[in-house]
C-alpha positions as a Markdown table, in Angstrom:
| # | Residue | x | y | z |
|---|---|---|---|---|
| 1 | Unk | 25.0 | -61.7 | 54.9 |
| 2 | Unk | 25.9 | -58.0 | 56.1 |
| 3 | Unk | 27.3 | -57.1 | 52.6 |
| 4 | Unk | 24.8 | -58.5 | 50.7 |
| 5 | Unk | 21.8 | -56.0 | 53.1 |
| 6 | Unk | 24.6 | -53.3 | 52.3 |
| 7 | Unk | 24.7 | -54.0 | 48.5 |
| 8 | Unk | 20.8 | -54.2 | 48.5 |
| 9 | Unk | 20.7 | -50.9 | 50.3 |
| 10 | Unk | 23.1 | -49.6 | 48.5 |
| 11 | Unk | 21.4 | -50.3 | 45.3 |
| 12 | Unk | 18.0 | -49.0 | 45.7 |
| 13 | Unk | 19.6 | -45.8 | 46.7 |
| 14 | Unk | 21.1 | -45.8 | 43.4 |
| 15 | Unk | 18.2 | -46.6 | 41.5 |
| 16 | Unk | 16.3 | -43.6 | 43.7 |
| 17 | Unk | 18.8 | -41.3 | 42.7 |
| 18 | Unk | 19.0 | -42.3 | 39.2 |
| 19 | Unk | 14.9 | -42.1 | 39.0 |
| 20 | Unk | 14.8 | -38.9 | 40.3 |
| 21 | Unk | 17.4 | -37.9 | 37.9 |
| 22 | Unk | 15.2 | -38.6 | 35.0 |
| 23 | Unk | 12.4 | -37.2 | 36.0 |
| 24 | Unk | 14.3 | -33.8 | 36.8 |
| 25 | Unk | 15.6 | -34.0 | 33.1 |
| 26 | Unk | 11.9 | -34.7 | 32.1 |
| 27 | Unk | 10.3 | -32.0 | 34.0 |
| 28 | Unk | 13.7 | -29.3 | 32.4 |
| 29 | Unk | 13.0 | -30.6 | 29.3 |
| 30 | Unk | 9.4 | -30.0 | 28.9 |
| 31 | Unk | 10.2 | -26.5 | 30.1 |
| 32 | Unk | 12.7 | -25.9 | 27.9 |
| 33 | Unk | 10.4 | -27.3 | 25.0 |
| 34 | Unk | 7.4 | -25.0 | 26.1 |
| 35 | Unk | 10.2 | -21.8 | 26.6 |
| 36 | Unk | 10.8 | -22.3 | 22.8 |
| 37 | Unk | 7.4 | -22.0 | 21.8 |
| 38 | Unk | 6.4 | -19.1 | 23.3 |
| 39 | Unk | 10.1 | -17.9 | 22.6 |
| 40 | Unk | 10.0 | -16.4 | 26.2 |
| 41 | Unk | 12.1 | -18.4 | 28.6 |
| 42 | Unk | 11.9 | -17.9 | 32.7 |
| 43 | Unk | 15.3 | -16.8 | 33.1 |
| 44 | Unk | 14.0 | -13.9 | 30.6 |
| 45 | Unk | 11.1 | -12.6 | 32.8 |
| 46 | Unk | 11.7 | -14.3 | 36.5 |
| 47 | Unk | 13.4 | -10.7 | 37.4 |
| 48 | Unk | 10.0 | -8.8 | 36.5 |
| 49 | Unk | 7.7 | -8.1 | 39.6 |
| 50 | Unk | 4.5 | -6.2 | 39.4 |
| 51 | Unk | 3.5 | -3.3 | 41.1 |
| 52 | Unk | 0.7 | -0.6 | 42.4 |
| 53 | Unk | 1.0 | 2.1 | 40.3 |
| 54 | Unk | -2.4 | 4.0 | 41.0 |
| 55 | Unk | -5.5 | 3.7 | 43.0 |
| 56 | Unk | -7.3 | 0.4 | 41.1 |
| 57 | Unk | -8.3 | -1.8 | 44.0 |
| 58 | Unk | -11.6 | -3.6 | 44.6 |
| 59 | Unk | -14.4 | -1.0 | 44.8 |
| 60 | Unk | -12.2 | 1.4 | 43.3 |
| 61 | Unk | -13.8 | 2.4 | 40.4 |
| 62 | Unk | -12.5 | 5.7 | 38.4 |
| 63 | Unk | -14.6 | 7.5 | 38.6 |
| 64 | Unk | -13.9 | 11.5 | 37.5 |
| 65 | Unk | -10.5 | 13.1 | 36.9 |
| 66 | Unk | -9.5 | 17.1 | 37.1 |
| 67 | Unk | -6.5 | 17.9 | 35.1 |
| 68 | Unk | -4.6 | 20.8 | 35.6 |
| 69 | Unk | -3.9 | 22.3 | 32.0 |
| 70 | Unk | -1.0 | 24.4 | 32.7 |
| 71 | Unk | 0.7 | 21.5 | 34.3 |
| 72 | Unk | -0.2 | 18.0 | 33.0 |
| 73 | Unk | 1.7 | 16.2 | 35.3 |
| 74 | Unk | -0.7 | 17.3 | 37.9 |
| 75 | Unk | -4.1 | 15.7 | 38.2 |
| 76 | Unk | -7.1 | 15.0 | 40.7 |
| 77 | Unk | -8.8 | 11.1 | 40.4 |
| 78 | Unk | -12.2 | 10.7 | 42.1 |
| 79 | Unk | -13.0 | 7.2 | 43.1 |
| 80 | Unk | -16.4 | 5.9 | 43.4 |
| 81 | Unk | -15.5 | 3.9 | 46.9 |
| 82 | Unk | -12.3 | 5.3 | 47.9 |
| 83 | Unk | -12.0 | 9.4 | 47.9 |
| 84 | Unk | -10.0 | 11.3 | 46.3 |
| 85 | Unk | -6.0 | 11.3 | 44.9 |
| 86 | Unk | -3.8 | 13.6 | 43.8 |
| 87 | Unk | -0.4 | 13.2 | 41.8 |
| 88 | Unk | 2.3 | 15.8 | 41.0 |
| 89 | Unk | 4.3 | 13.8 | 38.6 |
| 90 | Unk | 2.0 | 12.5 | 36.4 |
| 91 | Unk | 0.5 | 9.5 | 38.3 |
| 92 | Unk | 4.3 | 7.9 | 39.4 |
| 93 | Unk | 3.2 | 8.5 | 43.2 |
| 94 | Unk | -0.1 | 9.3 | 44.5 |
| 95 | Unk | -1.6 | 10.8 | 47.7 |
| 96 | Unk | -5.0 | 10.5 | 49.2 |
| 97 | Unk | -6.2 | 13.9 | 50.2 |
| 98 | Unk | -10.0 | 13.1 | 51.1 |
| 99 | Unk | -9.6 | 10.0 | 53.8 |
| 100 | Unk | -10.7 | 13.0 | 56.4 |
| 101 | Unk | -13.8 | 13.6 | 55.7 |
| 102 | Unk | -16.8 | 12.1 | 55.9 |
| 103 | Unk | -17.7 | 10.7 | 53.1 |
| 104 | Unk | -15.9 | 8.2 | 51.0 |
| 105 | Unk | -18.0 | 7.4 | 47.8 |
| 106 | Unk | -17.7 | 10.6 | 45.3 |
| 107 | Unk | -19.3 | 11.0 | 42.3 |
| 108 | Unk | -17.3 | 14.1 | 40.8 |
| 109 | Unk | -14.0 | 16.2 | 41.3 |
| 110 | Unk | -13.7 | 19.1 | 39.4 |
| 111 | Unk | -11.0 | 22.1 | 39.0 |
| 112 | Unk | -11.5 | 25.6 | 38.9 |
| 113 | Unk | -10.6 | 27.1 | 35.4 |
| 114 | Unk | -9.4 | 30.4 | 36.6 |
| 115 | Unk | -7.9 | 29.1 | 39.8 |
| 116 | Unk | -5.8 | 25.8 | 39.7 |
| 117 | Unk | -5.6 | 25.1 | 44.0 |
| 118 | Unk | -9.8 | 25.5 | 44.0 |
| 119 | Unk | -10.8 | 22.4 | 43.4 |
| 120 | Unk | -15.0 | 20.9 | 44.3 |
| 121 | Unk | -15.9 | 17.2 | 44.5 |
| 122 | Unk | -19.5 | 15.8 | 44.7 |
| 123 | Unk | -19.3 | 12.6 | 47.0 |
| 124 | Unk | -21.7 | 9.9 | 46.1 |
| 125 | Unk | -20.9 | 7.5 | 43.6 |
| 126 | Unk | -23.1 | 8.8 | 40.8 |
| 127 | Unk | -24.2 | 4.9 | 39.3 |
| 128 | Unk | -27.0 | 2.7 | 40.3 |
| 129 | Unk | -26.0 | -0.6 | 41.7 |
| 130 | Unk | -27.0 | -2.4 | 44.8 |
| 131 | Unk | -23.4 | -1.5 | 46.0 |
| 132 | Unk | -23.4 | 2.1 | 45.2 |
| 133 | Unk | -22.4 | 4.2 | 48.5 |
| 134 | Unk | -24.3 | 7.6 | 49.3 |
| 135 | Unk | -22.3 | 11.0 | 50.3 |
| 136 | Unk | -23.2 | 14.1 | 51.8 |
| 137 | Unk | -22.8 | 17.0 | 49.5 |
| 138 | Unk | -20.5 | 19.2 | 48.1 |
| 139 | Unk | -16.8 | 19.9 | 49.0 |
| 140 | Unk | -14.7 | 23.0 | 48.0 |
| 141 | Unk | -10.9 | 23.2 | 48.4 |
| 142 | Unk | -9.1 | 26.0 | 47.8 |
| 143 | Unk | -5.7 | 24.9 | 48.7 |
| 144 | Unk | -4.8 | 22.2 | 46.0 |
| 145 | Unk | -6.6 | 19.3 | 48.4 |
| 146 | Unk | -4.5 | 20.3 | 51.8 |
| 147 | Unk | -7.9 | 21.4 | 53.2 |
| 148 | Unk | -12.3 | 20.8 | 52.5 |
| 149 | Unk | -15.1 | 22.6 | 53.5 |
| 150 | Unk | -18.3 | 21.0 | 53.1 |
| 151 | Unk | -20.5 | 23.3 | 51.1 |
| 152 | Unk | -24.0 | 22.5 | 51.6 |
| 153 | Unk | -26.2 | 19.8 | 49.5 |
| 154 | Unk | -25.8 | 17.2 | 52.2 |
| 155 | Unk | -29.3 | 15.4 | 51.3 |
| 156 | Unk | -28.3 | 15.2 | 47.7 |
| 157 | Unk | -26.2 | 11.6 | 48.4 |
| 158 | Unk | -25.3 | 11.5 | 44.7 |
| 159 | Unk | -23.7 | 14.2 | 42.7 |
| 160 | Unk | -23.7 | 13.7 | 38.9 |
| 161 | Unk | -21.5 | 16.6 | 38.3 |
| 162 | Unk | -20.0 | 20.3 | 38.8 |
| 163 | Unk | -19.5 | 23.2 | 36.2 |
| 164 | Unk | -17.9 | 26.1 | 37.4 |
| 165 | Unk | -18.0 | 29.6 | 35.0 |
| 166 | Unk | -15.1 | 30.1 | 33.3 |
| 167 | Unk | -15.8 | 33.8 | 33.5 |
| 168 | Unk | -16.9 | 34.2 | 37.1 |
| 169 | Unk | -15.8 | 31.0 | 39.4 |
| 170 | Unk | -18.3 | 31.8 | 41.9 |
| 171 | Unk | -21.1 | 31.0 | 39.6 |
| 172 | Unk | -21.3 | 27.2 | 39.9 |
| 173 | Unk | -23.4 | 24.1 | 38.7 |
| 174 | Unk | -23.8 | 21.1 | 40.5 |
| 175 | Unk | -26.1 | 18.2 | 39.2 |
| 176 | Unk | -27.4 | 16.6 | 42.1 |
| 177 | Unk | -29.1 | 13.0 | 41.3 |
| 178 | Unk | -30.5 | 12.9 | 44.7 |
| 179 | Unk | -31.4 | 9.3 | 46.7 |
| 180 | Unk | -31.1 | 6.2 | 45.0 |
| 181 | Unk | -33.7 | 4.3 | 47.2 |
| 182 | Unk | -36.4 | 6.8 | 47.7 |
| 183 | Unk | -37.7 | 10.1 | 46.4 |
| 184 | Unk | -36.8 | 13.6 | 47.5 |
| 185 | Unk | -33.5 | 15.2 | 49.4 |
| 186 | Unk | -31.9 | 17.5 | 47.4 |
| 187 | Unk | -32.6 | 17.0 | 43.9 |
| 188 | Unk | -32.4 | 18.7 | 40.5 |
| 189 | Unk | -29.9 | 21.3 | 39.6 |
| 190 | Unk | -28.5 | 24.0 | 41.8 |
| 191 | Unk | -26.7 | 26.5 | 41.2 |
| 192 | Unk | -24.6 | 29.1 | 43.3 |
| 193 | Unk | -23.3 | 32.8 | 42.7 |
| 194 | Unk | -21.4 | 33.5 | 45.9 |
| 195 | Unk | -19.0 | 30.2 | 45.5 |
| 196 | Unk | -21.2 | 28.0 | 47.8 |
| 197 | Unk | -22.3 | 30.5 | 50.2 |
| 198 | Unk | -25.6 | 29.2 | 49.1 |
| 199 | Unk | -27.3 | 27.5 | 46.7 |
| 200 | Unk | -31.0 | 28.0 | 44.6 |
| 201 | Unk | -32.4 | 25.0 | 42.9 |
| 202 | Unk | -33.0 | 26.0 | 39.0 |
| 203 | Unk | -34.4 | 23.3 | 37.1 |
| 204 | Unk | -36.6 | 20.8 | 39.6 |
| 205 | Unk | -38.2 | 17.7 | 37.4 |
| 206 | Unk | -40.1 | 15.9 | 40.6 |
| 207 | Unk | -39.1 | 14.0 | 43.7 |
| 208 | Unk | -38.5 | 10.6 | 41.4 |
| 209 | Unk | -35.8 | 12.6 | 39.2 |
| 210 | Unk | -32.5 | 14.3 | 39.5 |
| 211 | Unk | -30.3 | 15.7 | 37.3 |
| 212 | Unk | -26.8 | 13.7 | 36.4 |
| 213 | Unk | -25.0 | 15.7 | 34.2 |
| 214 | Unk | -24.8 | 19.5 | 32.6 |
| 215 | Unk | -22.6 | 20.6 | 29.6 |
| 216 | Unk | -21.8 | 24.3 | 29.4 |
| 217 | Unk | -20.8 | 26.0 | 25.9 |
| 218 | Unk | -17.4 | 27.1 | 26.1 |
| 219 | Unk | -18.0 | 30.1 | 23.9 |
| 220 | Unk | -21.3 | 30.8 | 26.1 |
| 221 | Unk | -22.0 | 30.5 | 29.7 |
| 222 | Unk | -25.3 | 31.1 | 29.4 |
| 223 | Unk | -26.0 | 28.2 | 27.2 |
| 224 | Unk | -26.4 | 24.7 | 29.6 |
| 225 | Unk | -27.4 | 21.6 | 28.6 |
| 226 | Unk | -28.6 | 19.6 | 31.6 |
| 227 | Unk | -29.5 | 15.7 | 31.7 |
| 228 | Unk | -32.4 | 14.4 | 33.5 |
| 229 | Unk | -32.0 | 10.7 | 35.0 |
| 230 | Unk | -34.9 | 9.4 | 36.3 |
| 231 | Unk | -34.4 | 6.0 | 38.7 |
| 232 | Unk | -35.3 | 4.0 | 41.7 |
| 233 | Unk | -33.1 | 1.3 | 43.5 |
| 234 | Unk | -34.7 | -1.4 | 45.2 |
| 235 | Unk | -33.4 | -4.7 | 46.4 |
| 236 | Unk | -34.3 | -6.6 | 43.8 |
| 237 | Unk | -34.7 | -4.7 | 40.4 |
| 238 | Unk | -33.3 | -0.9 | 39.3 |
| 239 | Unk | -35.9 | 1.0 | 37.6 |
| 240 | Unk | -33.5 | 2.7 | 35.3 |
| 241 | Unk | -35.4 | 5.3 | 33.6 |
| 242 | Unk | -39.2 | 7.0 | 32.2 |
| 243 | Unk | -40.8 | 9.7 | 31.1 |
| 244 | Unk | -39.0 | 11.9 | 32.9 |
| 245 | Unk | -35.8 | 11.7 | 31.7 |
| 246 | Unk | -34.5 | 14.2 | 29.3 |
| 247 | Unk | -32.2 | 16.5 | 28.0 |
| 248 | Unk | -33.3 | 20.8 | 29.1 |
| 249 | Unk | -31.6 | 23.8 | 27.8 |
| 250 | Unk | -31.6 | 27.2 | 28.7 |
| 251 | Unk | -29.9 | 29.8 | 27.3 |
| 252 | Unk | -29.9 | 32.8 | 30.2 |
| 253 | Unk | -28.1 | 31.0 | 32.6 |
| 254 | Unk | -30.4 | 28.5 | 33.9 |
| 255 | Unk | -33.3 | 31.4 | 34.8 |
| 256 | Unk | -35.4 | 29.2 | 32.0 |
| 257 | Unk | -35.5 | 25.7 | 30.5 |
| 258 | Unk | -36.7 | 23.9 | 27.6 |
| 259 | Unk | -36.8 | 20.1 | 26.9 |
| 260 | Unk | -35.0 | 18.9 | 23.4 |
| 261 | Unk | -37.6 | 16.4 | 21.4 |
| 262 | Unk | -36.6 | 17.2 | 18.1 |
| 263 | Unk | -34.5 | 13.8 | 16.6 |
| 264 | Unk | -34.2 | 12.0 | 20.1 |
| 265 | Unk | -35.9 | 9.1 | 21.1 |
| 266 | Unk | -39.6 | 8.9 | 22.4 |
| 267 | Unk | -41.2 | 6.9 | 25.1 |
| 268 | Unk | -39.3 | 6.3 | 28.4 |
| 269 | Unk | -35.9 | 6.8 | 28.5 |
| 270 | Unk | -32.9 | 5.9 | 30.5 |
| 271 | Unk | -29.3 | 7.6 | 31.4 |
| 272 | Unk | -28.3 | 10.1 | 28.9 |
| 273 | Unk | -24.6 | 11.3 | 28.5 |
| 274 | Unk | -24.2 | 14.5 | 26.6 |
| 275 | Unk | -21.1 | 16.5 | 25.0 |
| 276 | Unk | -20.7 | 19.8 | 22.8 |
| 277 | Unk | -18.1 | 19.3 | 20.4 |
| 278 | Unk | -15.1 | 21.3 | 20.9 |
| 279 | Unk | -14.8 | 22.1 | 17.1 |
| 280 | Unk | -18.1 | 23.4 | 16.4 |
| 281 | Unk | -20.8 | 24.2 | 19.7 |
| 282 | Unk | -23.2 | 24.2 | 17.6 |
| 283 | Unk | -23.3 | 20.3 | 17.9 |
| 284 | Unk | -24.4 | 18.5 | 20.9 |
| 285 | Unk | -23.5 | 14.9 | 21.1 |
| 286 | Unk | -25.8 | 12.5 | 23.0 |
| 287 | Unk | -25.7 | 9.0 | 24.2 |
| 288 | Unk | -29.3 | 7.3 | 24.8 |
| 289 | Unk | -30.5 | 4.3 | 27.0 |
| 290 | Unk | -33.9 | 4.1 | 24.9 |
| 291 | Unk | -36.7 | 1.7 | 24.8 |
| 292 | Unk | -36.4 | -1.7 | 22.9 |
| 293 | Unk | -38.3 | -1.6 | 19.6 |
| 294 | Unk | -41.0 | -4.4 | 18.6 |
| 295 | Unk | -39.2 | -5.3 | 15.3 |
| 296 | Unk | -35.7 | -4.7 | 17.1 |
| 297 | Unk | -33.7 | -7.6 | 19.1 |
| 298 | Unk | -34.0 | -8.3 | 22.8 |
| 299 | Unk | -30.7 | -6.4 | 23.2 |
| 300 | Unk | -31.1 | -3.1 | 24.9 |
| 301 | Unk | -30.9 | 0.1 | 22.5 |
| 302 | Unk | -28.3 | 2.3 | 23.1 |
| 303 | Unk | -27.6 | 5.1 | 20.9 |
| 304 | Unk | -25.5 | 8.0 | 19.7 |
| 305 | Unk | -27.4 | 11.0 | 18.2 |
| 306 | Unk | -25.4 | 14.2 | 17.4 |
| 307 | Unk | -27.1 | 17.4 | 15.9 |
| 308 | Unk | -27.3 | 20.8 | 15.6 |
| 309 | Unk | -28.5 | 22.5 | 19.3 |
């Protein structure tokens, strides 16, 4: 009776073994059949790990970059919810160089032409979502990133953008968008001529409208190009654009300003980016969030109109 419990035993540990056998042999099997589809087999890639190689995490929108043009491998990335970074060997290793100061959110870095180690950020992401963070000002460094001062501005809570002269670098721009969720602060486009001492307002649309972005022609300082971005944020809707928004140019330095008609859109308008072309200034490039037309789609119109300035 004893051997014939010990056979039974015996045998369904067989059976167990020999099941589970099969079904290993299945399971490689099917593997090996799908490895020789995709002619890629595990032992081919199970060695491969990935890895950080810049500043892309959650919130961490690129948002700007400064690069240094006598030495590529050096470069400044602003991001919209996590400061500033800096790399030295062309973006192998990176180092934050803004976690001390106050604000996080920046909307623009920007390097000195004429001097590599001054370098200027705008904080306040300069975009209009519900999660957008606000900043407080302007930043100068003039040590390659080792140290800031904050430079004034400090209502402005989004900069669009910062031009500095290529022929005098303390004559510079700074596009100030202003509040996101209410009128005033500082707002419209300043500009400086004792390298941030202090600053004068030159162009001024209204309390609703800020500017978000200038464009300076290389072969003339005095010729600017400055967008006007006219928005509100509110809980439940953005009012991206109206009547104000524009595209001004002066051509004495910002002392007066004209707006552009000729060719561009009518009605209310949205966010404008603008570029000269580096071939020939005399073209301005411009990309336009305009109104939908009746006998156009539902789809919003966005488009690119390039012409002679």
């Amino acid at each position: 009776m004893q051997k014939l419990k010990l056979f039974r035993n015996t045998t369904t540990v067989v059976l167990m073994v020999v099941l589970m056998s099969l079904v290993t042999l299945t399971t490689a099997q099917k593997k090996s059949s799908n490895d020789d589809k995709t002619g890629i087999s595990s032992n081919l890639v199970k060695a491969l790990k990935f890895r950080s190689i810049g500043p892309a995490l959650m919130s961490g929108r690129i948002i700007d970059f400064a690069v240094n043009p006598d030495k590529p491998s050096e470069y400044y990335v602003a991001v919209a919810s996590g400061g500033v970074w800096k790399t030295i060997n062309s973006g192998i290793t990176w180092t934050p160089i803004f976690d001390n100061q106050k604000s996080y959110s920046i909307g623009c870095v920007t390097m000195d032409p004429n001097n590599h180690n001054v370098v200027w950020v705008g904080t306040g992401e300069n975009n209009s979502q519900r999660s957008v963070s606000y900043g407080d000002g302007v930043y100068k460094s003039v040590d390659g990133g080792k140290s800031w001062k904050n430079m004034g501005l400090k209502s402005s809570e989004h900069i669009g953008d910062i031009v500095v002269d290529p022929g005098n670098s303390d004559i510079v721009y700074v596009a100030a968008q202003g509040p996101l969720w209410g009128p005033g602060g500082d707002r419209g486009l300043y500009k400086t001529t004792n390298g941030g001492e202090t600053w004068e307002c030159i162009l001024n649309i209204s309390e609703n409208t800020g500017i978000s972005e200038i464009a300076m022609d290389p072969g003339n300082a005095d010729v600017l190009y400055a967008v006007a971005y006219q928005r509100r944020r509110h809980v439940f809707t953005l009012i991206n654009g109206g009547p104000e928004s524009a595209i001004h140019k002066s051509t004495d330095a910002g002392k007066s300003w004209r707006k552009l008609k000729k060719g561009l859109p009518g009605g209310d308008v949205g966010r404008i980016g603008i570029a000269i072309s580096p071939v020939n200034t005399n073209f301005l490039y411009a990309i336009i969030e305009a109104e939908i037309k009746k006998e156009e789609s539902s789809v919003p119109s966005i488009g690119v109109k390039a012409g002679k300035r």
